[in-house]
C-alpha positions as CSV (number, residue, x, y, z in Angstrom):
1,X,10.9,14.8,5.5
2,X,8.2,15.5,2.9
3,X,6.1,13.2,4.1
4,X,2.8,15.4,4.8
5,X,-0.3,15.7,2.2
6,X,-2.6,17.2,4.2
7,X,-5.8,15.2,3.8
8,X,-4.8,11.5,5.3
9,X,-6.2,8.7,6.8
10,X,-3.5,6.4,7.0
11,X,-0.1,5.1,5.0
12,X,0.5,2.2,3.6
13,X,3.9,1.3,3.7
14,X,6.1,-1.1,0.9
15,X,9.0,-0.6,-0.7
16,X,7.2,0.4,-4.5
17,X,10.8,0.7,-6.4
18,X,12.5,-2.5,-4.9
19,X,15.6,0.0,-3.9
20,X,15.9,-1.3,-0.6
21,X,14.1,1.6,1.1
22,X,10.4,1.5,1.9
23,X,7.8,4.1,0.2
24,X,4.8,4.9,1.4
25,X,1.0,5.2,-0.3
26,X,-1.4,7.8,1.6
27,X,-5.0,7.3,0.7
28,X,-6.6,10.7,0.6
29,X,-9.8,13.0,0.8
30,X,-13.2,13.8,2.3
31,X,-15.7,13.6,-0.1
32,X,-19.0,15.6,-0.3
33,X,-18.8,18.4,0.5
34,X,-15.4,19.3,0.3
35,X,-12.9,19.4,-2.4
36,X,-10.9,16.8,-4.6
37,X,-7.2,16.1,-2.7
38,X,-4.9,13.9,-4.3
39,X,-3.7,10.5,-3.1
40,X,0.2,10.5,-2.5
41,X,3.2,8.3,-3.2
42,X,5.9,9.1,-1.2
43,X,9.3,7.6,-2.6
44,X,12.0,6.9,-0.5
45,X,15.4,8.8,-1.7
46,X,17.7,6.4,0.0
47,X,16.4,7.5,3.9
48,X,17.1,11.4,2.9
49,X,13.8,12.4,2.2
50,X,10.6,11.0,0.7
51,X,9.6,12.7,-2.9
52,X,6.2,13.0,-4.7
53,X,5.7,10.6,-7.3
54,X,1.8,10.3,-7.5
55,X,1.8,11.5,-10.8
56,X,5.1,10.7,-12.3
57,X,3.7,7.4,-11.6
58,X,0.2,7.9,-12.9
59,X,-1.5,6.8,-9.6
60,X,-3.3,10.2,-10.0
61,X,-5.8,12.1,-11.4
62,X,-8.1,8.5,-9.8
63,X,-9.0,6.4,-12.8
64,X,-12.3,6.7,-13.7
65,X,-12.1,11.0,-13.0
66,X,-12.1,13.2,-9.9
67,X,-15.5,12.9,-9.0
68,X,-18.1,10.0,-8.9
69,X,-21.9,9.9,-8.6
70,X,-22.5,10.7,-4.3
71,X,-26.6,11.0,-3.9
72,X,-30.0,12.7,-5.4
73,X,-32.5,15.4,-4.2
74,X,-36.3,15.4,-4.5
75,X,-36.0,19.3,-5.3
76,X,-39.4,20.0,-5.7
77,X,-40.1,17.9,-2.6
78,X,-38.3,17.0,0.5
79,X,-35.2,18.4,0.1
80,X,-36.4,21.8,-1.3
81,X,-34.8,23.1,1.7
82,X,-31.2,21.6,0.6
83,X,-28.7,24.2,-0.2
84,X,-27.8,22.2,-2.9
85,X,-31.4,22.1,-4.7
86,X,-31.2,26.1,-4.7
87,X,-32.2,26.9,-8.3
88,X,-32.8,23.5,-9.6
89,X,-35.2,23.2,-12.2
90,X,-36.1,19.8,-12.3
91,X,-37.6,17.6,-9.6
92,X,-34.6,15.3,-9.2
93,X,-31.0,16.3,-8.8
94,X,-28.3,14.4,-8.8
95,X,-25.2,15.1,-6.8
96,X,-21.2,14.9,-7.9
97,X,-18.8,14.9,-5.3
98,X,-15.0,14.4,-5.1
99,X,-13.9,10.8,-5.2
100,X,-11.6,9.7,-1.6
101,X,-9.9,6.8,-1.1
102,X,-9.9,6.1,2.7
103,X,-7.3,3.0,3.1
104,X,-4.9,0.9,1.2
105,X,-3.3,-2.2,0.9
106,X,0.4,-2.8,-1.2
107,X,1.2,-6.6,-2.0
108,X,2.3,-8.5,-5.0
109,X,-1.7,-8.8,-6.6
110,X,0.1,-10.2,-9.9
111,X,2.8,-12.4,-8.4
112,X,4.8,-10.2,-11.3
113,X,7.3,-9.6,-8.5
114,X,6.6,-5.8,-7.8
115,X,4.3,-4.4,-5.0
116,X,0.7,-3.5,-6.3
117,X,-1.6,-1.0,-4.6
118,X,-5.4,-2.0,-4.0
119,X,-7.5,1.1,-2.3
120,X,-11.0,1.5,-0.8
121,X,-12.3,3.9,-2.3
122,X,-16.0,5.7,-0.4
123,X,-19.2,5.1,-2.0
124,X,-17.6,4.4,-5.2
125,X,-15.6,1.1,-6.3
126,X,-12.4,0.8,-5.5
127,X,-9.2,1.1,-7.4
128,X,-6.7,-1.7,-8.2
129,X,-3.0,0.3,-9.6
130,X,-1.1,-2.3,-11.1
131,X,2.7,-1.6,-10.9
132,X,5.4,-2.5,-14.3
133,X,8.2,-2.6,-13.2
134,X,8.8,-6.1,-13.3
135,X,7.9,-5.8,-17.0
136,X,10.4,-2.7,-17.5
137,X,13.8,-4.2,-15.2
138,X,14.6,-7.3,-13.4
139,X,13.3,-7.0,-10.1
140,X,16.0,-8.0,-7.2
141,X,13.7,-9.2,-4.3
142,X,13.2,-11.6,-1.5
143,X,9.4,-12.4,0.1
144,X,10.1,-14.1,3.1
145,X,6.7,-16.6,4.0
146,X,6.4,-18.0,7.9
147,X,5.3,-20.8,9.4
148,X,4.9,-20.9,13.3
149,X,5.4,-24.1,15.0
150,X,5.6,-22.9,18.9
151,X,4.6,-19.3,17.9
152,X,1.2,-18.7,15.9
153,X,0.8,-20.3,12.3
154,X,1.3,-16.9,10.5
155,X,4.6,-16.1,12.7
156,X,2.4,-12.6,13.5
157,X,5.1,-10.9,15.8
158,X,8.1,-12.3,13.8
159,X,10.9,-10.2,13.1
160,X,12.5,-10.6,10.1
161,X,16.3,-9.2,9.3
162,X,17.4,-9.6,5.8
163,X,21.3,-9.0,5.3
164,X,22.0,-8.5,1.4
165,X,24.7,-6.2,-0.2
166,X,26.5,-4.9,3.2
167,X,22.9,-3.4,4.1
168,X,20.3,-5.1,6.7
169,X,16.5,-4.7,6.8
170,X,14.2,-5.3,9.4
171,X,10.2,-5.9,9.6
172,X,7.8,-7.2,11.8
173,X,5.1,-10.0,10.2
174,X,2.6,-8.4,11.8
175,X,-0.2,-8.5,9.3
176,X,-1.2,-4.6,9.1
177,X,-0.9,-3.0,5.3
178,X,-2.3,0.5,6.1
179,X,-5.4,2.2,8.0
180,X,-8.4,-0.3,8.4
181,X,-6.4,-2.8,5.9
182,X,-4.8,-6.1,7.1
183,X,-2.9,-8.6,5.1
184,X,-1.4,-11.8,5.5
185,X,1.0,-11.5,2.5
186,X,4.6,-12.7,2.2
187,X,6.8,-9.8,3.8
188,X,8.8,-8.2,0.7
189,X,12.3,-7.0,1.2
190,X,13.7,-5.1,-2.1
191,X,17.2,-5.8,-2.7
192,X,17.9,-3.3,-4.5
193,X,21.5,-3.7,-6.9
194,X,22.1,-7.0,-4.5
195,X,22.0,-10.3,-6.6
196,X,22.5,-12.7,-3.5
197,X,21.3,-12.6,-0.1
198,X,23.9,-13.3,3.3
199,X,21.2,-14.2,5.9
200,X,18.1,-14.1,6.9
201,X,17.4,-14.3,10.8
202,X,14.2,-14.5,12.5
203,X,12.9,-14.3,15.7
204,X,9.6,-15.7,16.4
205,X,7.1,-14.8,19.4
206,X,8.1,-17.8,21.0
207,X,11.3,-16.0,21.5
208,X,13.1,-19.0,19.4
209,X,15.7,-17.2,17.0
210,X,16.7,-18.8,13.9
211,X,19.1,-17.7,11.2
212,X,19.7,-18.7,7.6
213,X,23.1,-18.0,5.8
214,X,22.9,-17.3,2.4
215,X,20.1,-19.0,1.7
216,X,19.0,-20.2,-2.0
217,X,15.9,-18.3,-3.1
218,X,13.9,-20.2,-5.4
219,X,12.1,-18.2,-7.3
220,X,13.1,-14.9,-4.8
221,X,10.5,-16.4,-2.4
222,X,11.1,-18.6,0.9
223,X,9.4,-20.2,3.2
224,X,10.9,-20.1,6.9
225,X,9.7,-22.6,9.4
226,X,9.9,-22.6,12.8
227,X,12.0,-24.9,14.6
């Protein structure tokens, strides 16, 4: 599928392009000592395969450089034993290592209409990659909010079916964004060439299902409430 990178801890999953198909971020590395490895975008090629786009879309080289600031050795004192005060020639030393981003989260941080990436990045600050593509195309979306009434207020367990263009997508509202990363933020269905949505169906914890038929979007964002 394309989908490894081979330094991981965990995806993030959203669909980037508004195409329909979901893509997925993978926040990378391992710091000191090891070496630099790239974060990853994976774009979804309409559910063929997932393509490398990290630096087509200039999520990488990390802003600020590869490597950060990490810790300092008393060379002359303490740590004269450290591998990496071998040679120094003044009494403190202070240590580069490769910048890592460990988790993720994808949501709308502008309310632009396109997904954003915020990551956490380890001992360093983290990075906030602010997407365009509202400002370079129309964006053809939906974010879908819930309100529980039997179920919880958040709807966490929904599942959501949006039916637009001949083509359904499903998700669950259940709060996770990525590894260690939790959000509560409106689920985002791209429509991709769609300009009107069919239906929207819903079926809550409560087990109470509820369906919308072509719905008006103000704004390409509703709220559903449970009934």
């Amino acid at each position: 599928m394309g989908a490894e990178n081979y330094c991981p801890w965990g995806p993030s999953v959203g669909d980037l392009n508004a195409d329909g198909f979901d893509d997925v971020f993978i926040a990378s590395g391992m710091n000191f000592p090891d070496r630099y490895m790239v974060n990853a975008v994976k774009l979804n090629d309409a559910g063929k395969r997932l393509v490398d786009a990290a630096f087509v879309l200039g999520v990488e080289p990390r802003a600020g450089g590869v490597a950060a600031p990490w810790f300092e050795l008393d060379a002359t004192g303490k740590d004269k034993n450290h591998p990496a005060a071998a040679g120094a020639t003044t009494r403190r030393v202070g240590i580069v290592a490769a910048r890592a981003s460990r988790s993720s989260v994808i949501f709308d941080l502008d309310r632009d209409g396109d997904l954003d990436i915020v990551t956490n990045e380890f001992n360093t600050a983290p990075m906030v990659l602010l997407s365009d593509l509202a400002q370079r195309k129309p964006v053809q979306r939906v974010e879908v909010t819930l309100h529980g009434g039997k179920s919880n207020r958040d709807g966490l367990g929904a599942v959501v079916t949006v039916t637009a263009g001949g083509a359904s997508q499903t998700k669950v509202m259940d709060g996770a964004s990525g590894y260690l990363s939790h959000s509560v933020a409106p689920l985002y269905f791209g429509l991709g060439a769609a300009t009107r949505i069919d239906s929207i169906d819903v079926k809550w914890p409560s087990g109470t299902t509820q369906r919308l038929r072509a719905p008006a979007i103000e704004g390409s964002r509703i709220t559903i409430v449970e009934r």
